[in-house]
N, CA and C atoms as an extended XYZ file, in Angstrom:
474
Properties=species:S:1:pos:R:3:atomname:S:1:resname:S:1:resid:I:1 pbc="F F F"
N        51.732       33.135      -32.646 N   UNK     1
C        52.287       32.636      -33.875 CA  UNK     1
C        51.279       31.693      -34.523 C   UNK     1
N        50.280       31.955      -35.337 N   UNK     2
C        49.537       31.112      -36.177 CA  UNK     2
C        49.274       30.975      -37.104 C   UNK     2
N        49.524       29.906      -37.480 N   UNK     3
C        49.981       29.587      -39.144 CA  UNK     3
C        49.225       28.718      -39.647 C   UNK     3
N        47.775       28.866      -39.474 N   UNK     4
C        46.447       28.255      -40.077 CA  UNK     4
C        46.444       26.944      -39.372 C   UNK     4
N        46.959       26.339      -38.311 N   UNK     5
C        46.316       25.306      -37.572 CA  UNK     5
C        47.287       24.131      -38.420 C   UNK     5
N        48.653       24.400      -38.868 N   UNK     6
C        49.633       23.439      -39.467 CA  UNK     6
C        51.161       23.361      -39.018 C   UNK     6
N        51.085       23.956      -37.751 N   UNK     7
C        52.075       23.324      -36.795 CA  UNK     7
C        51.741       22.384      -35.763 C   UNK     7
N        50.642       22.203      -35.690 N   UNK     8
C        49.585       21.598      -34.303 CA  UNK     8
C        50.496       20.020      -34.539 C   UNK     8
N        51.368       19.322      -35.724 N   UNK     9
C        51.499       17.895      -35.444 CA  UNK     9
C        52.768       18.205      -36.737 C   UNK     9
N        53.835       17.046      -36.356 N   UNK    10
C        55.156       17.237      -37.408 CA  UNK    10
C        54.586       16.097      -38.271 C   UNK    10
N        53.450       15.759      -38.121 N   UNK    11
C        53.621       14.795      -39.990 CA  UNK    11
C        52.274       15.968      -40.552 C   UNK    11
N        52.077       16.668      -40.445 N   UNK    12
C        51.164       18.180      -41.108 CA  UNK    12
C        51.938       18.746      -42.065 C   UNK    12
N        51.653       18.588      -43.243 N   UNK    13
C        52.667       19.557      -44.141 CA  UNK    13
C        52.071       20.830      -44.483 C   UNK    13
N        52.095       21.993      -44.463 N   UNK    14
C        51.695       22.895      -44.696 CA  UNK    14
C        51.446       23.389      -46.259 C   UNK    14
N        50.531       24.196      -46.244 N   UNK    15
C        50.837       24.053      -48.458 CA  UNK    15
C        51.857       24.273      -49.080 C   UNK    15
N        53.017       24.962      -48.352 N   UNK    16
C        54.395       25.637      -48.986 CA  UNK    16
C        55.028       24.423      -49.211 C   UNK    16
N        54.437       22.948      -48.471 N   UNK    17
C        55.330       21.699      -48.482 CA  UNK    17
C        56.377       21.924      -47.497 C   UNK    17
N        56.248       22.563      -46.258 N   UNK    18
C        57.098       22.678      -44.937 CA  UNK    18
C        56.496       21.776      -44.231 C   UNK    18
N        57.063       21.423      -42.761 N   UNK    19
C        57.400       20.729      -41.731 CA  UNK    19
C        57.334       22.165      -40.642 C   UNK    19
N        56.347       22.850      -40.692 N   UNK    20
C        56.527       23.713      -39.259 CA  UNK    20
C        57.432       23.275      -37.945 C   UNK    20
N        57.078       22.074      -37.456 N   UNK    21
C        57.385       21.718      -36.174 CA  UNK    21
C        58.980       21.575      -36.551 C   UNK    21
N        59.518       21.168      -37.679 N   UNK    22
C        61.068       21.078      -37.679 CA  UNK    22
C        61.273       22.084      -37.873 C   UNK    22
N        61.254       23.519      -38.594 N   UNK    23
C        61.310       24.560      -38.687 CA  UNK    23
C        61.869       25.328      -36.976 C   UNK    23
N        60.473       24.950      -36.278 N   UNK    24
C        60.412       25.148      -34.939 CA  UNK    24
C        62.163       24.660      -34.422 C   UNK    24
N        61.961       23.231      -34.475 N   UNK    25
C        63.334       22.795      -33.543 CA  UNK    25
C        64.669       23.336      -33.673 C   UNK    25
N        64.819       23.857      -35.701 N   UNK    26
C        65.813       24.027      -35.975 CA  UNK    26
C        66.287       25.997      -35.451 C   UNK    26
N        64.763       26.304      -35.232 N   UNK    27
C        64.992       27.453      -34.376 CA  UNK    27
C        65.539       27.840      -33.248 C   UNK    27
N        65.239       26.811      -32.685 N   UNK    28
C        65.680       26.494      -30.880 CA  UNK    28
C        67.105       26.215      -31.081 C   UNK    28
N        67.560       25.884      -32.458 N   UNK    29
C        68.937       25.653      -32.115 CA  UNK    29
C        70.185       26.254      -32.613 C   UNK    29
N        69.369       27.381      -33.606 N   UNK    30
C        70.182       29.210      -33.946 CA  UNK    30
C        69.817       29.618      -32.452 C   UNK    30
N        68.793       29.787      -31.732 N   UNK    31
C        68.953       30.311      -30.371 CA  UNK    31
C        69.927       29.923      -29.187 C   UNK    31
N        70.358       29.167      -29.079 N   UNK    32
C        71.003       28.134      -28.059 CA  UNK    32
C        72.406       29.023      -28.524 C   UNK    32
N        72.852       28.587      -26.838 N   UNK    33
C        74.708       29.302      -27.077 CA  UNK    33
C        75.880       28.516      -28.102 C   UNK    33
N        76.871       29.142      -28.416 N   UNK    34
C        77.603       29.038      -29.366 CA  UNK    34
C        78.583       27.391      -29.202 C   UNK    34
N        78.673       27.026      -30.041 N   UNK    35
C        79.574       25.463      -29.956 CA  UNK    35
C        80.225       25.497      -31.557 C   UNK    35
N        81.446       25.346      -31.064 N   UNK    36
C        82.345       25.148      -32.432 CA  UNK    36
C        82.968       24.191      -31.756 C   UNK    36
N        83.724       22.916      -33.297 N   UNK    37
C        84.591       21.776      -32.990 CA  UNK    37
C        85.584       22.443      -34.076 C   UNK    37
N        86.912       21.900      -33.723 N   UNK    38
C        87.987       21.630      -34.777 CA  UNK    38
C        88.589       20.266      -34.871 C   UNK    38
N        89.034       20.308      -36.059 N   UNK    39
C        89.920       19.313      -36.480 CA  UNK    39
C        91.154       19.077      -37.215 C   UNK    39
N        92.352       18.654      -36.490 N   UNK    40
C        94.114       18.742      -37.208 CA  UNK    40
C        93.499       17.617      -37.787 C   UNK    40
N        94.959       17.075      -38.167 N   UNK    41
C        95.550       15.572      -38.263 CA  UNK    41
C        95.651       14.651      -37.239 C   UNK    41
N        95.663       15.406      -35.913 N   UNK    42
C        95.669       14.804      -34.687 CA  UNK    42
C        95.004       14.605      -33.836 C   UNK    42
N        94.341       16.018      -33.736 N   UNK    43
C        93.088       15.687      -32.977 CA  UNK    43
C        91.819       17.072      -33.076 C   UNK    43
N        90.769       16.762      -32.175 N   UNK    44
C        89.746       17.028      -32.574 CA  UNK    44
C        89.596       17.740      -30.991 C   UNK    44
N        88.770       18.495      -31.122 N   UNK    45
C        88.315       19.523      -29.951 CA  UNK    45
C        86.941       20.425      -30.294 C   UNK    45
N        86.439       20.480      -29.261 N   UNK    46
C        84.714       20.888      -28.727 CA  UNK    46
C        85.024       22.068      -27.755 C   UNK    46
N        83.918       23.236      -28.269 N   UNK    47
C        84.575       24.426      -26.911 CA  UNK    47
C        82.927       24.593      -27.615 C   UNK    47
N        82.579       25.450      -26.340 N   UNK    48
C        81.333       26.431      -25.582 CA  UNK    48
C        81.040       26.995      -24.989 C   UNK    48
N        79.892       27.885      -25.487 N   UNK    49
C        80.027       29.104      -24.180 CA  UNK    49
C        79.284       28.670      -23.497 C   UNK    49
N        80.135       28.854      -22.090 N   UNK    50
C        79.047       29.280      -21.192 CA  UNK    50
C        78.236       30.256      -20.532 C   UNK    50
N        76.667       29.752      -20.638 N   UNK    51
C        75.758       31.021      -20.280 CA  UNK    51
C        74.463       30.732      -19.842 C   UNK    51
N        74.784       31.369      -19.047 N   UNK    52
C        73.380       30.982      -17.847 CA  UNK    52
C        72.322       32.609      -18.045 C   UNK    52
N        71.323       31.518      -18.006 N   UNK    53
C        69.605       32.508      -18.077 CA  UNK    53
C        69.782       33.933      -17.615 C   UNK    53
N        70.246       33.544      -16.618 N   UNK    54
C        70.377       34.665      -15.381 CA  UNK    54
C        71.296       34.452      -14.256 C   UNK    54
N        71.011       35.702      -13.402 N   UNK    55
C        72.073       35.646      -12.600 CA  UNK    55
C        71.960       34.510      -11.394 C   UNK    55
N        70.859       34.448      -11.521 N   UNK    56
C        70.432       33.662       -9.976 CA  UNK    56
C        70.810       31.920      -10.803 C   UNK    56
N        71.015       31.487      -11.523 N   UNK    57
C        71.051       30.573      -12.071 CA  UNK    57
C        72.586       30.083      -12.147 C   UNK    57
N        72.801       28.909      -12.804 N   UNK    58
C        74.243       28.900      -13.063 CA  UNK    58
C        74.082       28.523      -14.232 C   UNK    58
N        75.201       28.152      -14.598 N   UNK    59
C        75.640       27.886      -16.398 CA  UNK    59
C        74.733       26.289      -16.642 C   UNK    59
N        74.414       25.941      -17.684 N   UNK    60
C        74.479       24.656      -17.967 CA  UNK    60
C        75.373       23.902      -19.013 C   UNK    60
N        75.579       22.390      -18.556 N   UNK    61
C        76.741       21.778      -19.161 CA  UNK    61
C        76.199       22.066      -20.702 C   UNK    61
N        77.251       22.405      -21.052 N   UNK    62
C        77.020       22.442      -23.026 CA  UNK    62
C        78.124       21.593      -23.807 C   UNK    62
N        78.713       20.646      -23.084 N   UNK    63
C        79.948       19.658      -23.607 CA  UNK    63
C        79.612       18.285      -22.846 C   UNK    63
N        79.638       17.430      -23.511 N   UNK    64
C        79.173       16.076      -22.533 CA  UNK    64
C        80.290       14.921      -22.796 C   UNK    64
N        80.575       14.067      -22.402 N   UNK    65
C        81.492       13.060      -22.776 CA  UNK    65
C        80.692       11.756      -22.729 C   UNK    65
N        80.915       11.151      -24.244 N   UNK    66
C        79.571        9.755      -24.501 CA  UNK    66
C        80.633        8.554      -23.846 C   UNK    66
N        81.967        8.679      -24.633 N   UNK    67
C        82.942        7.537      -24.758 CA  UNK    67
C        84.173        7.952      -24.357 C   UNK    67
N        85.305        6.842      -24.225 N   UNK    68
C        86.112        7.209      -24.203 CA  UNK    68
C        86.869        7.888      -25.243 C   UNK    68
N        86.340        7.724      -26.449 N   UNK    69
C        86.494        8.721      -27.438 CA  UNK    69
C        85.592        9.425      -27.999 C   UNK    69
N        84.692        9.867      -27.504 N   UNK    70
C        83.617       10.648      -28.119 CA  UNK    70
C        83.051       11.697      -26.988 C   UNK    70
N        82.615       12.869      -27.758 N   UNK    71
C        82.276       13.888      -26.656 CA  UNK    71
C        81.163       14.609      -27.331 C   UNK    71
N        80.417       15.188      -27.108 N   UNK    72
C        79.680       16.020      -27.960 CA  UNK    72
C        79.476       17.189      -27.362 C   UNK    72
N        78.810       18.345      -28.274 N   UNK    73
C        78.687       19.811      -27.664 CA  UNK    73
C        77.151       19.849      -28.187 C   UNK    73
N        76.576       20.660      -27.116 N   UNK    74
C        75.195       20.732      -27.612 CA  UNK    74
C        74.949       22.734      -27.686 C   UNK    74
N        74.041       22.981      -29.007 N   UNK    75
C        73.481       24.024      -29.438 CA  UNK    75
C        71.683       23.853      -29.272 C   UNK    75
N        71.106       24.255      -28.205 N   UNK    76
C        69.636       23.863      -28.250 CA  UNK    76
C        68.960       23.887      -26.951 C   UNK    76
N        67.864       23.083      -26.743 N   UNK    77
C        67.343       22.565      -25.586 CA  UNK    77
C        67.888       21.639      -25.346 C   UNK    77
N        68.828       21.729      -23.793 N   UNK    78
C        69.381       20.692      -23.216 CA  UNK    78
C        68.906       19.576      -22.743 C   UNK    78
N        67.540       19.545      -22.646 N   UNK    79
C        67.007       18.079      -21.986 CA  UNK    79
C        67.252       17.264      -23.035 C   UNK    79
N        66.688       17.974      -24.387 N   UNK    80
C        66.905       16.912      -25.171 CA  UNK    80
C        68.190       16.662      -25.603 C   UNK    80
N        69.292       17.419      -25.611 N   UNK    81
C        70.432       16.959      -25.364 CA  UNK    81
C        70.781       15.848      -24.455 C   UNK    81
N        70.402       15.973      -23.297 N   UNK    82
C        70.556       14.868      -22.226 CA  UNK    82
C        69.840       13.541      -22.688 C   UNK    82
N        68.887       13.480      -23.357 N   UNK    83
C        68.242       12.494      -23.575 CA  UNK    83
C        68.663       11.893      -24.574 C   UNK    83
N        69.454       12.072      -25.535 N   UNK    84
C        69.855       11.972      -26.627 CA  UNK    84
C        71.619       11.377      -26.388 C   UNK    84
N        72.033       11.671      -25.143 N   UNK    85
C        73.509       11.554      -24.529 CA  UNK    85
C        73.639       10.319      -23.799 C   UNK    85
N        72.680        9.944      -22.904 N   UNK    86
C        72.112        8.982      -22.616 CA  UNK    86
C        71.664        7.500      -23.661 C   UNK    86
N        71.336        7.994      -24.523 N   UNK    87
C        70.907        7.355      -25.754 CA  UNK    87
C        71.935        6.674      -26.379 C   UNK    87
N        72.939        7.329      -26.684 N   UNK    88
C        73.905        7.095      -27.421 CA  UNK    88
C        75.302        6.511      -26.392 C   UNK    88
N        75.428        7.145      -25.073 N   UNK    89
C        76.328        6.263      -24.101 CA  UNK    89
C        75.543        4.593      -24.057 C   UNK    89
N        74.212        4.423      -23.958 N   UNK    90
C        74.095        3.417      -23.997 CA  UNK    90
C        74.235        2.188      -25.402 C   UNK    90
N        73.811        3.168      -26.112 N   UNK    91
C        74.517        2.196      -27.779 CA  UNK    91
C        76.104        2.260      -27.637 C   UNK    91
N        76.900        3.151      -27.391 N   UNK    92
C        78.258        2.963      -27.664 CA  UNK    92
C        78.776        1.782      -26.330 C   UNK    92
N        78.294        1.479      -25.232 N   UNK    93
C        78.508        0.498      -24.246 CA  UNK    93
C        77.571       -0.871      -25.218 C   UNK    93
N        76.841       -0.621      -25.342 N   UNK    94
C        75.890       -2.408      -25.740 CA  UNK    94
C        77.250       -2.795      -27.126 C   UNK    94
N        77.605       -1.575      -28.024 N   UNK    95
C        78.968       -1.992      -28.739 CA  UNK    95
C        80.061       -2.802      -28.310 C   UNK    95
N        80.387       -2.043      -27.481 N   UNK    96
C        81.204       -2.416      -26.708 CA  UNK    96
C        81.743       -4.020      -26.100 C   UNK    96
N        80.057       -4.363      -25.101 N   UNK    97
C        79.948       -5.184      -24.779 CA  UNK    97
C        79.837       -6.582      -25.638 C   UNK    97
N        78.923       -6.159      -27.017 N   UNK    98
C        78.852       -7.203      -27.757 CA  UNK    98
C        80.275       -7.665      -28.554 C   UNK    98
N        81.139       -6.352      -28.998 N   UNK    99
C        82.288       -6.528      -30.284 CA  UNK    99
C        82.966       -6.493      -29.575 C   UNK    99
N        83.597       -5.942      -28.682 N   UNK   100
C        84.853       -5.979      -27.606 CA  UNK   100
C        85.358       -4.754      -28.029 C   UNK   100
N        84.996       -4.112      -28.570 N   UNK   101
C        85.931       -2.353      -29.408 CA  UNK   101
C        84.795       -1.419      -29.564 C   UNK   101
N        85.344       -0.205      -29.783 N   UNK   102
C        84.983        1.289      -29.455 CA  UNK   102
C        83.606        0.979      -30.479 C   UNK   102
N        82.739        1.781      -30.442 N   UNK   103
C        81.949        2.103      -32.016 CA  UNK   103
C        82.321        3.131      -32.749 C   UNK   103
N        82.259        2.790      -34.094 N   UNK   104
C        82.912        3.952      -34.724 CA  UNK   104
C        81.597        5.002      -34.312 C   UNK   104
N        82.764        6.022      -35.164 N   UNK   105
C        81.952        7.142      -35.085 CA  UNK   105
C        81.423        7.976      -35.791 C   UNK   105
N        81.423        7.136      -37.213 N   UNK   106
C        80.309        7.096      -38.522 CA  UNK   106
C        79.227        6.572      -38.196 C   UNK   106
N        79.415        5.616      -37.520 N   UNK   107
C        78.094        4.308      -36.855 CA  UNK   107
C        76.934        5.581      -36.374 C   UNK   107
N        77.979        5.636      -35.500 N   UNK   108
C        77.257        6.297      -34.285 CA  UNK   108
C        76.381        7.581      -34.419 C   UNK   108
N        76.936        8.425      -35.578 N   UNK   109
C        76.504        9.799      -35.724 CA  UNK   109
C        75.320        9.207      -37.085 C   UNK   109
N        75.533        8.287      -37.704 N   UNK   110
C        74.532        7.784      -38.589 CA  UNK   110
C        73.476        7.347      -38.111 C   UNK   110
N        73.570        6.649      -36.864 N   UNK   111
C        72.655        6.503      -36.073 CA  UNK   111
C        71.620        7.410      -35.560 C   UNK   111
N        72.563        8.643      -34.504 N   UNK   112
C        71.886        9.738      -34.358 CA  UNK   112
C        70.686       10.420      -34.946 C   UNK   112
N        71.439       10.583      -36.314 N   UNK   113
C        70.697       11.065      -37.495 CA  UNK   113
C        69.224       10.842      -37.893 C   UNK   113
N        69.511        9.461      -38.035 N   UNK   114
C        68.233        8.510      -38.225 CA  UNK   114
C        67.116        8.382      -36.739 C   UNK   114
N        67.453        8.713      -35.636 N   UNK   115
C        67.089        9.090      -34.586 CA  UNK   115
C        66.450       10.578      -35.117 C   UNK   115
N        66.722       11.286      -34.544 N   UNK   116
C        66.552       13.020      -35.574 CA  UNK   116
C        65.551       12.747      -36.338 C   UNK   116
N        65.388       11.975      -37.255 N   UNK   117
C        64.860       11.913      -38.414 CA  UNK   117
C        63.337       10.902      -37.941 C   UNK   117
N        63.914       10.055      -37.322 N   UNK   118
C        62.488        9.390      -36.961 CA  UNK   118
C        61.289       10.127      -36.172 C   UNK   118
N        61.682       11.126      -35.272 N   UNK   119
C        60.675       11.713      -35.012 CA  UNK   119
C        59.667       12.785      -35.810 C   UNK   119
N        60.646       12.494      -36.803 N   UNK   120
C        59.519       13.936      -38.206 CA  UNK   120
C        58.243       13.207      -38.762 C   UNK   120
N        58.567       11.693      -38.548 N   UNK   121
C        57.529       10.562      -39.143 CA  UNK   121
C        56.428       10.384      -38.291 C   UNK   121
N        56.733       10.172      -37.189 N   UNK   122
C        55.867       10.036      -36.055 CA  UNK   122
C        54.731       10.837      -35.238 C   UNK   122
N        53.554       10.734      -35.382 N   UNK   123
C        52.537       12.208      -35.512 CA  UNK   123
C        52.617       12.325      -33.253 C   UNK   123
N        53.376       11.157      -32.960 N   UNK   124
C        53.652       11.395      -31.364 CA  UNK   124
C        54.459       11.538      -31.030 C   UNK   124
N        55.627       12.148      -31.343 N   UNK   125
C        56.953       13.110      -30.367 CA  UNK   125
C        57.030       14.403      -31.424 C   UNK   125
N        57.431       15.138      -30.945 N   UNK   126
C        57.949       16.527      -31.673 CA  UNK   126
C        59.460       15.846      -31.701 C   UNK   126
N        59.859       16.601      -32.973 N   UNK   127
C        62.008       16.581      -33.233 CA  UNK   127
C        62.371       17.371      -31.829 C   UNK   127
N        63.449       16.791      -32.120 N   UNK   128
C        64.251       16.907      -31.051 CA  UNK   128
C        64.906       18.609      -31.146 C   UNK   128
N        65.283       19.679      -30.078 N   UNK   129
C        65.563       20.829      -30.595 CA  UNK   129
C        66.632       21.040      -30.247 C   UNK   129
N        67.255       20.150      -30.815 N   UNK   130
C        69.044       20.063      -30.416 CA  UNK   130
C        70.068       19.943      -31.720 C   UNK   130
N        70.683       20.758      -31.586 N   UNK   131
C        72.288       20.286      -32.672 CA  UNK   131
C        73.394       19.850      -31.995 C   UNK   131
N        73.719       18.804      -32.361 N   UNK   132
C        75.050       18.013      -31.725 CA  UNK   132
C        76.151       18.455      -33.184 C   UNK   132
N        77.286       18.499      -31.765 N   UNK   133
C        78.961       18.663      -32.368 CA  UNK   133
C        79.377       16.902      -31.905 C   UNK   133
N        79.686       16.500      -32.894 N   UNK   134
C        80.252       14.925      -32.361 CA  UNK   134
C        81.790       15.284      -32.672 C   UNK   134
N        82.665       14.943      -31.747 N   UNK   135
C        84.196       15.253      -31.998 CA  UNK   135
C        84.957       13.521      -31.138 C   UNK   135
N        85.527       12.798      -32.030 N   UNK   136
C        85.855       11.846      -31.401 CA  UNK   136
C        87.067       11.518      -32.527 C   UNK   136
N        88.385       10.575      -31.999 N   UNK   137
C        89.382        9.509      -32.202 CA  UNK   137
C        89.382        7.809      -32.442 C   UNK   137
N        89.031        7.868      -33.437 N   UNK   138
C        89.298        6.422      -33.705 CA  UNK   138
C        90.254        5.986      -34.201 C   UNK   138
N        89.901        4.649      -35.281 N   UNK   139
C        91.429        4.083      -35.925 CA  UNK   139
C        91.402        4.938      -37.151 C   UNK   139
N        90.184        5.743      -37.931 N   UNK   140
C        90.633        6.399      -38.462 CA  UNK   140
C        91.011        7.982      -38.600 C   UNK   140
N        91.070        8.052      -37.078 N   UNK   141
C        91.852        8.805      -36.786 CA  UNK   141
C        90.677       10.191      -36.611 C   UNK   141
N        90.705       11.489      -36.091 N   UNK   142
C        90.011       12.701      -35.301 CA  UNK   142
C        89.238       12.541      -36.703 C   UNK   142
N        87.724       13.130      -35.753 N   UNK   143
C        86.395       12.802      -36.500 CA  UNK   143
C        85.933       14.436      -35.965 C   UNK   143
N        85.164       15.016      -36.938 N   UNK   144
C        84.134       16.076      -36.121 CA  UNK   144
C        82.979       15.657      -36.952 C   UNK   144
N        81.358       15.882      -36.489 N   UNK   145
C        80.432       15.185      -36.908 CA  UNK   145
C        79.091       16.345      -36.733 C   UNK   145
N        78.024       16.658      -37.755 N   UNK   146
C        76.998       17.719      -37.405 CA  UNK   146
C        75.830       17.032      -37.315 C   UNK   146
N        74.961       17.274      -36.417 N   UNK   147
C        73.526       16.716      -36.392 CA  UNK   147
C        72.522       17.930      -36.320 C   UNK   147
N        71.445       18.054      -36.799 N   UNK   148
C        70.850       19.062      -36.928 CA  UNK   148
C        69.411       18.065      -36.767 C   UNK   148
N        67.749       18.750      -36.290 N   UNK   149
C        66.866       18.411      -35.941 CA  UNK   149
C        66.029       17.609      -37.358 C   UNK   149
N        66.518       18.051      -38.330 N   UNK   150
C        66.023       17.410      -39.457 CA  UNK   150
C        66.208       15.891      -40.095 C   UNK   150
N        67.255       15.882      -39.483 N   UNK   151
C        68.242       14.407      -39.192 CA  UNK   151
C        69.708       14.744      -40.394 C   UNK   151
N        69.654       15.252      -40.913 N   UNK   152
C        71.140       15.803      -41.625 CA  UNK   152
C        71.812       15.381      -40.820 C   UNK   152
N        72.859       14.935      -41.341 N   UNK   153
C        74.607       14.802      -40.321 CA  UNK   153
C        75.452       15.371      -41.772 C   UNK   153
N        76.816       15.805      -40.561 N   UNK   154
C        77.373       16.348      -41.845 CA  UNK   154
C        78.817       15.829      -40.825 C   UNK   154
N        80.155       15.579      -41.962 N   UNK   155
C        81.330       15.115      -41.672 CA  UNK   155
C        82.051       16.180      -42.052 C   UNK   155
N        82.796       16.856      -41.054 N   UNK   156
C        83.444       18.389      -41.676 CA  UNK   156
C        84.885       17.842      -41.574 C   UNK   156
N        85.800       18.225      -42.290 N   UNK   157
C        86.990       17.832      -43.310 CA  UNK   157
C        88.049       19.131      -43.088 C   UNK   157
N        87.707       20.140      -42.259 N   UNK   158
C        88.308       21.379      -42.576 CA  UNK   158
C        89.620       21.347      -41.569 C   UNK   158
């Protein structure tokens, strides 16, 4: 795959005015197995398939739990899922610890985002090649939340 020596770094813009390397991540994460969230009035729910490489293998987790109200589903490369799960259990606890209450979960997925997004700036990490489902309960009540490698978040209403 060579595309004149302008994927080699994500702050490289190519002449079309692309971001190859996000291009890249957001690929890895149409490839990755299927994750849908819903949302009532009441509550909110995360489902995935599971599917493993092969036979000799087993499934890997594709649903994680951050909080006591927050869970996410991952579409992508799972490490960086994991790394990113980790990330965010530890901001929603330092919340915690400092305010005495949950973090929302506008905070939190705004956060994400801007995470996502900081590595497109930085000519030393590649984006992350993960899409998060954020599905969580607060006071204002069932949340579903989209993160995509570009840093987009999206608040789905449906």
């Amino acid at each position: 795959m060579f595309r004149n020596m302008y994927d080699t770094d994500v702050t490289v813009w190519s002449p079309e005015g692309r971001l190859l390397q996000v291009e890249y991540a957001m690929e890895s994460v149409k490839q990755g197995s299927a994750c849908i969230a819903l949302r009532s009035n009441t509550h909110s729910v995360i489902g995935a398939l599971k599917r493993s490489v092969s036979e000799l293998s087993s499934h890997q987790q594709k649903i994680l739990e951050i909080d006591d109200h927050l869970g996410i589903g991952i579409a992508g490369l799972t490490a960086d899922a994991r790394t990113l799960a980790k990330w965010m259990r530890n901001e929603c606890l330092n919340h915690k610890y400092v305010y005495g209450t949950a973090m929302p979960t506008g905070r939190i997925a705004t956060d994400l985002a801007d995470r996502h997004q900081r590595t497109t700036q930085t000519y030393v990490r590649r984006p992350y090649g993960v899409g998060l489902l954020l599905a969580s309960h607060d006071k204002g009540g069932p949340h579903v939340y989209q993160t995509c490698p570009s840093g987009n978040v999206y608040e789905c209403y449906a």
